[in-house]
C-alpha positions as CSV (number, residue, x, y, z in Angstrom):
1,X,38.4,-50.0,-6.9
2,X,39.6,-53.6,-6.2
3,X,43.1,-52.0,-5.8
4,X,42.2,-49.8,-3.6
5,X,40.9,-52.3,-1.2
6,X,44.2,-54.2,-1.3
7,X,46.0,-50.7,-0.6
8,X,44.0,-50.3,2.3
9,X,44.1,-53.5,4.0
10,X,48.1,-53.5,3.0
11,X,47.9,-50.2,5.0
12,X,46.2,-51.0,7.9
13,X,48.2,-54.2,8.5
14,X,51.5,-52.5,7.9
15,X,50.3,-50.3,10.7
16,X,49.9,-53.1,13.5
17,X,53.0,-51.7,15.5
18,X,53.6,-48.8,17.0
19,X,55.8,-46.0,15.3
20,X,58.5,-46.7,18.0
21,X,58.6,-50.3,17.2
22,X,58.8,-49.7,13.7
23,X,61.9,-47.7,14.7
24,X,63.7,-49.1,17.6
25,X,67.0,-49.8,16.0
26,X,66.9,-46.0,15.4
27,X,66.3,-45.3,18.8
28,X,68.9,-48.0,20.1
29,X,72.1,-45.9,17.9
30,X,71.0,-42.8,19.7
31,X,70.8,-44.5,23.2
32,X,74.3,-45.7,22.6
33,X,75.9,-42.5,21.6
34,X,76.1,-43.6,18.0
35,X,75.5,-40.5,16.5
36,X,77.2,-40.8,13.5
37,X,75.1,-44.5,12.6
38,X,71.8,-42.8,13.9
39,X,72.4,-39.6,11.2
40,X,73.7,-41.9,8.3
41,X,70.7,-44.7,8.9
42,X,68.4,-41.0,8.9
43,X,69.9,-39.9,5.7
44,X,68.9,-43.0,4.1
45,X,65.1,-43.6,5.6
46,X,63.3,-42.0,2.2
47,X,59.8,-42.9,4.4
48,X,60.5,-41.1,6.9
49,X,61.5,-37.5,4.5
50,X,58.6,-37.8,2.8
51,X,56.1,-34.9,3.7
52,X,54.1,-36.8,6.5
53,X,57.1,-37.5,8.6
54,X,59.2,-35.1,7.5
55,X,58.9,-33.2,10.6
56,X,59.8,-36.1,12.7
57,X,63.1,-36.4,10.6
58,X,63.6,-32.6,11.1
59,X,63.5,-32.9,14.7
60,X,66.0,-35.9,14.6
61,X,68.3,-34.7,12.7
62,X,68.4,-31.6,14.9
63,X,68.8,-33.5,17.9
64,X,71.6,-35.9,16.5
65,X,73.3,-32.8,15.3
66,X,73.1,-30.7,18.4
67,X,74.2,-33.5,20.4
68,X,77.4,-33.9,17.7
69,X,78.0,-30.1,18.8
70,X,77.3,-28.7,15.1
71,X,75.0,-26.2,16.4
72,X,74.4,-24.8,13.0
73,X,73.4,-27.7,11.4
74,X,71.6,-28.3,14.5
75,X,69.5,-24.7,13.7
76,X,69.1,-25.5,10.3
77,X,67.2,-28.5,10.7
78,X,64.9,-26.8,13.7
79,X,64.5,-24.0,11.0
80,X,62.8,-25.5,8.9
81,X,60.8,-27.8,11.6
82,X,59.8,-24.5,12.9
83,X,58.6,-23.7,9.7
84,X,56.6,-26.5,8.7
85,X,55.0,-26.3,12.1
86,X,53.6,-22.7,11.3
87,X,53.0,-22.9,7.2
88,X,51.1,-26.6,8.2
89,X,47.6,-26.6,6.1
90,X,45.3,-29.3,6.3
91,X,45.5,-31.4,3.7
92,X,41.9,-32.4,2.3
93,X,43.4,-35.9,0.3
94,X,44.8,-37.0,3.7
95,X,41.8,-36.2,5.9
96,X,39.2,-38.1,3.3
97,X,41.7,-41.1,3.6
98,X,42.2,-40.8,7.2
99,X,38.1,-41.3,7.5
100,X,39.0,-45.3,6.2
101,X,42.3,-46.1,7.6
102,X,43.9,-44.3,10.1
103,X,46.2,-40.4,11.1
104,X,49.2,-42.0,10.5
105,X,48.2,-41.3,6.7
106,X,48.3,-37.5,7.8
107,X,51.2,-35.2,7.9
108,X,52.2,-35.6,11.4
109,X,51.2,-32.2,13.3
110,X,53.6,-32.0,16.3
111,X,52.4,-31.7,20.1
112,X,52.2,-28.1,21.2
113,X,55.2,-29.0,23.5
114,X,57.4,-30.4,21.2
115,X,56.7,-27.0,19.1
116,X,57.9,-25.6,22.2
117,X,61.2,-27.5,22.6
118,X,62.4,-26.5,19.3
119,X,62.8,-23.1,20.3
120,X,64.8,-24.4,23.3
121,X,67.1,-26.4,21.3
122,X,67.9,-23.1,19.1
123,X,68.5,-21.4,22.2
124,X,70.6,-23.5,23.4
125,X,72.9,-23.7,20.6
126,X,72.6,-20.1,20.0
127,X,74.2,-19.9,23.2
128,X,76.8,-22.3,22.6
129,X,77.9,-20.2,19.5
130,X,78.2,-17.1,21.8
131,X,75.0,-15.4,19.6
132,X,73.4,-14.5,22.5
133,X,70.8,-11.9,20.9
134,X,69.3,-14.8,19.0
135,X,69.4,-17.0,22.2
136,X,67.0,-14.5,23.8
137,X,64.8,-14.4,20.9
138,X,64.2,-18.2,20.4
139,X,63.7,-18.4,24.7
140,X,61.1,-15.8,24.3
141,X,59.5,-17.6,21.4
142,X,59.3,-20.7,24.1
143,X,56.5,-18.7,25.7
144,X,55.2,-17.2,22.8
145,X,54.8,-20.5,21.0
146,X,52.6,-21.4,24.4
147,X,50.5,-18.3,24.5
148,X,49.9,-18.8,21.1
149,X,49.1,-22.3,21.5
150,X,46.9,-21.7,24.3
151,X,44.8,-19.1,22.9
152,X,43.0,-21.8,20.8
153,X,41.8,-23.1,23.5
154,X,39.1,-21.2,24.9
155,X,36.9,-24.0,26.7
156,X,40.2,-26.4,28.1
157,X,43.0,-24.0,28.8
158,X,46.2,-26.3,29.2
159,X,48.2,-26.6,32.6
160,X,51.1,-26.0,30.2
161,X,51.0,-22.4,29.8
162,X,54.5,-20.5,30.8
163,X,57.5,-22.6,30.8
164,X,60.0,-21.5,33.8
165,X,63.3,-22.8,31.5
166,X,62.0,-20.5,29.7
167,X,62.3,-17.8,31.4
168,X,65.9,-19.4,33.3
169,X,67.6,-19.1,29.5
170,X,66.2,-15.6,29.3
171,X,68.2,-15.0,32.3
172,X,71.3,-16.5,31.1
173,X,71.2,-15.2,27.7
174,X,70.6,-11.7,29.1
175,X,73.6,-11.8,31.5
176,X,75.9,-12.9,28.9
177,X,75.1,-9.9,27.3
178,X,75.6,-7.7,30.1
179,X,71.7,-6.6,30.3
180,X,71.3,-7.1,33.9
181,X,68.4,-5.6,34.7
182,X,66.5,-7.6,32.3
183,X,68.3,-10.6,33.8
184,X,66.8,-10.7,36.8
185,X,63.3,-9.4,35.6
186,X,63.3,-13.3,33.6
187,X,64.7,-14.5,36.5
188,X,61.8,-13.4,38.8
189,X,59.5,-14.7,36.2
190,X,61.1,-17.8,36.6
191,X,60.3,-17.8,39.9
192,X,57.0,-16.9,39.7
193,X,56.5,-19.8,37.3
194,X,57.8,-22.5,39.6
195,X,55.9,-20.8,42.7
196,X,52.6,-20.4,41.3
197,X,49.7,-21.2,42.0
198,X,49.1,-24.7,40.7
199,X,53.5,-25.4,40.7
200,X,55.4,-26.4,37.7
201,X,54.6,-29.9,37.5
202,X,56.2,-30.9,40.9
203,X,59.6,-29.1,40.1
204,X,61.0,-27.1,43.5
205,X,62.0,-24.1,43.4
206,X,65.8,-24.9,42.0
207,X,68.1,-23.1,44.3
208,X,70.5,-21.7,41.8
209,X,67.2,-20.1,40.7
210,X,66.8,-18.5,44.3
211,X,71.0,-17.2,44.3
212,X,70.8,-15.8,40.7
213,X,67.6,-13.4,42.2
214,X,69.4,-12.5,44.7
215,X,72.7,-11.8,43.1
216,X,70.8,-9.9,40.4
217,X,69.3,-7.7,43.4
218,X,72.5,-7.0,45.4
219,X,74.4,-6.2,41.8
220,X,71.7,-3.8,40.7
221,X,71.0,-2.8,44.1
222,X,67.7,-3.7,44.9
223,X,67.7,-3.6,48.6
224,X,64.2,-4.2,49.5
225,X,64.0,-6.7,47.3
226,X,67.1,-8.6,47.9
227,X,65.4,-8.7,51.9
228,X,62.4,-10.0,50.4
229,X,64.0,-12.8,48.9
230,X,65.7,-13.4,51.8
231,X,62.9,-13.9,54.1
232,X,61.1,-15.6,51.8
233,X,64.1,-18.0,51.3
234,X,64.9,-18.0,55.0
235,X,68.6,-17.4,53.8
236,X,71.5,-14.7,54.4
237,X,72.6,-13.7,50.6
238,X,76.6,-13.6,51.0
239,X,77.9,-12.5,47.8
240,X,80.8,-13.5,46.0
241,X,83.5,-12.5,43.0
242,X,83.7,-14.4,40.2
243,X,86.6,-13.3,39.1
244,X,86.9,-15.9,35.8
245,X,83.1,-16.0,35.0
246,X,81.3,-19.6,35.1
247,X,80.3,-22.3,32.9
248,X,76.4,-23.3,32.9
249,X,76.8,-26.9,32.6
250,X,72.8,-28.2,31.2
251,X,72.1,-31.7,31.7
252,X,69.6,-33.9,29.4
253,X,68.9,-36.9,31.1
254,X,67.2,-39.8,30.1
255,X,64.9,-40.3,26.7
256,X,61.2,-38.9,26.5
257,X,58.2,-41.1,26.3
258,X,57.0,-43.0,24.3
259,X,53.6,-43.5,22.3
260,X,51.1,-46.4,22.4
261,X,47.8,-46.7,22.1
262,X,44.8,-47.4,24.3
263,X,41.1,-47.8,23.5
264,X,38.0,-47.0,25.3
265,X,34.5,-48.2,24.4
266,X,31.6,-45.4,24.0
267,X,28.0,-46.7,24.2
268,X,25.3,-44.8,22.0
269,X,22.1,-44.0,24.2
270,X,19.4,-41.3,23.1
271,X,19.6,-37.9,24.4
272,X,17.1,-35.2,24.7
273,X,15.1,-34.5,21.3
274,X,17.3,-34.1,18.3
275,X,20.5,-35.4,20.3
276,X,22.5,-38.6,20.2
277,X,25.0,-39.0,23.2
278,X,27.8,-41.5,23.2
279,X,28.8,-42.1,27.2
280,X,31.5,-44.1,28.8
281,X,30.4,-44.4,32.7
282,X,34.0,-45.6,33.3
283,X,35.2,-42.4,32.7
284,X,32.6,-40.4,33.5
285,X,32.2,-38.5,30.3
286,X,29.5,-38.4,27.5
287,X,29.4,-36.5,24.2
288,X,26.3,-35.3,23.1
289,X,25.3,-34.8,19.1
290,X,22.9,-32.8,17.5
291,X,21.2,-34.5,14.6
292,X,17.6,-32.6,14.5
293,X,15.0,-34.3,13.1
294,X,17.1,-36.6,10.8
295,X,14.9,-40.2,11.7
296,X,17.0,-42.0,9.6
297,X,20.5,-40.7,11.1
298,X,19.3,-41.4,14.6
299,X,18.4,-44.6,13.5
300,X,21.8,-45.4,12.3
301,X,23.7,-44.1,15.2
302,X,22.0,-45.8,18.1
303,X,22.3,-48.8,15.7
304,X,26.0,-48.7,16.3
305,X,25.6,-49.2,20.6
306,X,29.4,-49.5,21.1
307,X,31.5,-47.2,19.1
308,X,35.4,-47.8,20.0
309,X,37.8,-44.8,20.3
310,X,41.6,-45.5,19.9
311,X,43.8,-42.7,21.2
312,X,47.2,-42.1,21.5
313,X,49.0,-42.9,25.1
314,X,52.5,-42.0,26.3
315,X,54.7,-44.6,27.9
316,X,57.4,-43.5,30.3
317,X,60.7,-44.1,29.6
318,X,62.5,-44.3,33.2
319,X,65.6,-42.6,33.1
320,X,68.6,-45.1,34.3
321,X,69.9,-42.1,36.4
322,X,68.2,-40.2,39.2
323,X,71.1,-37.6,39.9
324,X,74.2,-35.7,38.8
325,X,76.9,-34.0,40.6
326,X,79.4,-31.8,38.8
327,X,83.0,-32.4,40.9
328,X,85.3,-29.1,40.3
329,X,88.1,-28.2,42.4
330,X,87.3,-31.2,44.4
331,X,83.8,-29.2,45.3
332,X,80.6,-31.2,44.4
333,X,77.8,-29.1,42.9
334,X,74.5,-30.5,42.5
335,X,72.9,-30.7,39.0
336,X,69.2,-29.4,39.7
337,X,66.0,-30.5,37.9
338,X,64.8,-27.5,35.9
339,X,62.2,-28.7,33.0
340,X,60.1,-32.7,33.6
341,X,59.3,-33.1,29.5
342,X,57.9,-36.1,30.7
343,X,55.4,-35.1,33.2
344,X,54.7,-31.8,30.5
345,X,54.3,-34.6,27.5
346,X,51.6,-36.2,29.8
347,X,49.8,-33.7,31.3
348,X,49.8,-32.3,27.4
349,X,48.2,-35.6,25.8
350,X,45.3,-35.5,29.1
351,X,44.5,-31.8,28.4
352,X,44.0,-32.4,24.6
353,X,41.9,-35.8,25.5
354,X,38.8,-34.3,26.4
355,X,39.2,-31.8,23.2
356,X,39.8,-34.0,20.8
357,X,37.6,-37.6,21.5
358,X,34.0,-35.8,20.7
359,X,36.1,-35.6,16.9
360,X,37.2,-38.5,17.0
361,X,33.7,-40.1,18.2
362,X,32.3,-38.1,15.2
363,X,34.4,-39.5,12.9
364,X,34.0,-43.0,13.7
365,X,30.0,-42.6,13.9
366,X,30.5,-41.2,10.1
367,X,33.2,-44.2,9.0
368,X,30.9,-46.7,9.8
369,X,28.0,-45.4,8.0
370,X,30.2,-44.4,5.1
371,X,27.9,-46.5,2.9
372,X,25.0,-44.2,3.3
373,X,27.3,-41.2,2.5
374,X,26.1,-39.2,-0.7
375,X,30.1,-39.1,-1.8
376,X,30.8,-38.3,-5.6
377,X,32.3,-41.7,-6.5
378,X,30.3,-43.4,-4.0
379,X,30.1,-47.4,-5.5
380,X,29.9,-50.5,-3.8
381,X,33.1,-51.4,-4.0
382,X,34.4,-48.4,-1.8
383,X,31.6,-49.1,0.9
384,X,33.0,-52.9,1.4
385,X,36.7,-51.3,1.3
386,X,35.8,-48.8,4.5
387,X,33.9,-51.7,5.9
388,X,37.1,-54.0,5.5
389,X,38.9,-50.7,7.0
390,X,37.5,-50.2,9.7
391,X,36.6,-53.9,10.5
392,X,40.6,-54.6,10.9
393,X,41.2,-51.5,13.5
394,X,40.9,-48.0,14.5
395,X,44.1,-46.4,14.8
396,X,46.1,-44.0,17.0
397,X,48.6,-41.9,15.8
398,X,52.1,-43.1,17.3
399,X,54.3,-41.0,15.9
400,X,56.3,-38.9,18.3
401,X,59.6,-37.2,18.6
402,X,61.5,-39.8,20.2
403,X,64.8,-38.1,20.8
404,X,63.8,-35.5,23.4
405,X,65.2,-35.9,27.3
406,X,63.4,-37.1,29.6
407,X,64.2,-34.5,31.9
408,X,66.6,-31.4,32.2
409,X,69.2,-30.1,35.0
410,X,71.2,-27.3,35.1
411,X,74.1,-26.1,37.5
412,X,76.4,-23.0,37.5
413,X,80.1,-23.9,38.3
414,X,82.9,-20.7,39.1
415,X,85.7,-21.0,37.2
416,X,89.4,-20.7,37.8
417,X,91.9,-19.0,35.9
418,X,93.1,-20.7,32.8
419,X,92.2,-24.9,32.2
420,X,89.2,-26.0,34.2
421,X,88.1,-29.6,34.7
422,X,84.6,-30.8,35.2
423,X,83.9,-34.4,35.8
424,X,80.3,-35.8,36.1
425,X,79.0,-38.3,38.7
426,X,75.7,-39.9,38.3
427,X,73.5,-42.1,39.9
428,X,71.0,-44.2,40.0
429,X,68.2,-45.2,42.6
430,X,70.4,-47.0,44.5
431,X,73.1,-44.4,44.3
432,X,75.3,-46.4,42.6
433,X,77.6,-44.1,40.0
């Protein structure tokens, strides 16, 4: 039992910096376009391919492949992400240890939007290798993933619940197959998405959005509704022949946030009869706990006054750029914002707060009165280790996938016949290129 104190101190200490420090030269290959140096310093980190990361090296490797343009390497790796994300089981070993050290023991469980964006990266490079039936599927299972997702959450619905990309790949994926009808039904939804009721996280309507509904209504002719669109868009639809089709030029800008931790203090107070309630006036939110009769229990718990809660934080990562133009044919066409992962990863993180700290309260009120726990193999020993434990910090789980955008932009350029050139202008705040 002596060793296991040491293992947990060694733990805890090894622990002290966030999962993006811990990995920054990582992060610093990618941000340089060193793909190659990012995949071969991957390929050798055993820590992080061991089951508890594994899923973070999943996602990396996909990324780093996808952006090396081996799409099916790419879908491999987001394969089997995809799968670990749906066969994950609790693991009973790591959610005793967790109790006395901290989730970072766990497997990691990804954010319910970052089980989303695998499904657009397949899409993607279904796309890209022309297999535009699998394409479709893997946009429709970006919704599908959310619905799922968001039927566990009876009490706190999220505000991420559709995803108008979505439904903008549907579009483009049922076009290249010729099913037009269907193509404008996802673009509509779209739409509907981006114009509802509560917005799609401050994204405008994009208006290659607003001419692919239209066009999809004068092709199929849809009369009425072509005029509805055009009132509504206070525009005249004037239609035109692309003759050589068009390239859909997508635009990740930026790196994702992220995590860090941040800490809030929750002061134990009694409640009504049988009920502890941990409160924290700063944020205007209490937790009550029913203990019944248990004296002793009560006693303990109000013994604790301050209980501290660490939880994980996201940190923006400003992109450098703040817009794109594609130049064609010495014609500028404006790369428009179409999915914010950042403002989705923080608005995901706030809706799972509430959810998730009357837990983590509860498991904190337990850790440190782990001595008077009736555990099999209970001994002195393992009290003063959790006491050690949980005297050195409580814990937030920083891991993340690092490698996602910050933001996404899309654009539709006509082609000419035979060799087309696209250059790329961006800039940044000050609209320097």
């Amino acid at each position: 039992m002596k060793k296991l104190s040491y293992i947990l101190i060694a733990m805890l200490l090894s622990s002290c910096a966030s999962y993006y420090q811990r990995n920054i030269e990582l992060q610093q290959m990618i941000s340089k376009g060193e793909l190659e140096k990012a995949e071969k310093k991957l390929e050798s980190n055993k820590r992080i391919q061991r089951d508890r990361n594994r899923l973070l090296y999943l996602f990396n490797m996909g990324y780093i492949n996808h952006m090396q343009q081996d799409f099916l390497a790419s879908n491999i790796y987001f394969n089997e992400a995809d799968f670990l994300i749906e066969d994950y089981k609790k693991k009973y070993g790591f959610e005793a240890l967790a109790l006395i050290s901290n989730p970072e023991v766990k497997p990691y469980r990804a954010e319910d939007f970052e089980s989303v964006m695998i499904h657009y990266y397949k899409s993607i490079n279904y796309l890209s290798l022309k297999q535009f039936d699998a394409s479709l599927v893997e946009a429709r299972r970006m919704n599908l993933k959310l619905n799922q997702l968001n039927d566990k959450y009876k009490d706190h619905k999220n505000r991420y619940q559709a995803d108008a990309f979505a439904h903008v790949l549907m579009g483009l994926s049922y076009e290249a197959s010729g099913q037009l009808n269907d193509a404008f039904i996802a673009y509509r939804n779209a739409y509907n998405v981006f114009d509802g009721e509560h917005g799609y996280f401050g994204i405008r309507v994009p208006e290659q959005l607003k001419q692919d509904l239209m066009r999809t209504c004068y092709l199929l002719g849809f009369r009425s509704e072509l005029e509805l669109y055009e009132k509504t868009f206070a525009t005249t639809y004037v239609h035109r022949e692309l003759k050589f089709g068009e390239a859909i030029v997508i635009w990740q800008n930026g790196m994702g946030p992220v995590k860090d931790e941040v800490s809030f203090n929750f002061i134990a107070i009694p409640g009504q009869p049988g009920y502890i309630i941990f409160e924290n006036k700063e944020l205007g939110i209490s937790f009550p706990f029913y203990i019944g009769n248990d004296a002793q229990k009560r006693k303990d718990l109000l013994a604790l006054q301050v209980v501290r809660v660490a939880f994980p934080k996201y940190v923006e990562r400003p992109p450098y750029y703040k817009e794109a133009l594609l130049v064609h044919d010495q014609t500028e066409i404006k790369l428009e914002l179409v999915e914010d992962i950042n403002a989705i990863a923080f608005k995901t993180l706030q809706d799972r707060f509430v959810r998730e700290t009357s837990v983590s309260l509860l498991r904190l009120a337990s850790e440190r009165n782990l001595q008077s726990w009736p555990w099999p193999m209970k001994t002195p020993r393992l009290g003063a280790a959790a006491t050690i434990a949980n005297a050195v910090s409580e814990k937030a789980d920083t891991r993340n996938w690092r490698t996602l955008p910050h933001s996404i932009y899309y654009a539709r350029v006509p082609l000419n016949e035979g060799e087309n050139i696209v250059g790329l202008k961006m800039k940044n705040p000050k609209g320097c290129l």
